[in-house]
Every structure is written in C-alpha cells, then in structure tokens.
N, C-alpha and C positions, 0 to 999 in steps of 0.2 A: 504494500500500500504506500503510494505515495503520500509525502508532508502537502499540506495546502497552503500555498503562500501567502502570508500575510502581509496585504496592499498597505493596511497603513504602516504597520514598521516601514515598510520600503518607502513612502513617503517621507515619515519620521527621518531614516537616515540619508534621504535623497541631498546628496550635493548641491543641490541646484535650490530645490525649495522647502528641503528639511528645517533651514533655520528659521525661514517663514510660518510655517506651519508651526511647530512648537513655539515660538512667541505669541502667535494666536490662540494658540491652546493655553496660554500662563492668564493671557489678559481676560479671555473667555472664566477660566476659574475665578481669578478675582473680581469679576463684575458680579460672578454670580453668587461668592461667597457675601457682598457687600450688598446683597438685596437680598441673602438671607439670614444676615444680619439686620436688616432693616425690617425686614417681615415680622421676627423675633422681638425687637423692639413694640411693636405694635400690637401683639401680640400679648404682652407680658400682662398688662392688665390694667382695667381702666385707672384714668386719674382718677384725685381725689378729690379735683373740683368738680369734677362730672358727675360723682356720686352722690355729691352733697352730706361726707361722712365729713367732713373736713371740720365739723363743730360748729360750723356759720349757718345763719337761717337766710336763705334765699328767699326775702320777700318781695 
C-alpha cells in the first residue's frame, strides 16, 4: 500500500510559498484567538449596573 501524500505539508514546506502560507496561518490563529477572547469576555457575566444588584435604586 502506498503512503498518501500530504498536499498541505508540501505547501507548508514549499520554497516558493511555504513562508506565505505559514505566516497566514500565525495571523489566522491570533485573530481568532482574540475574538475568542473577546466572546469570553462577554460572556463572563452580566454587569452590575445592569442588574440593578449594585445597592442603588433606579428610580
């Protein structure tokens, strides 16, 4: 049985547009890491001027 070659390794280590592509893939990560940090932030839970726990009477 033949091995099946894997196109994006050979991309990855491609001379020509290897260092392209892996730079794309660094930036591609960090955008995405920094929108799922931002999601998480949102996430976390409401304020607490929003809840109106905060001790103060919104009249």
């Amino acid at each position: 049985m033949t091995q099946r070659v894997d196109r994006i390794a050979q991309l990855l280590n491609c001379p020509v547009k290897g260092k392209e592509i892996r730079q794309a893939i660094l930036e591609t990560r960090k955008e995405a890491e920094a929108t799922d940090e931002e999601s998480d932030d949102a996430q976390a839970g409401p304020n607490l001027a929003d809840t109106g726990q905060d001790g103060e009477d919104d009249v």
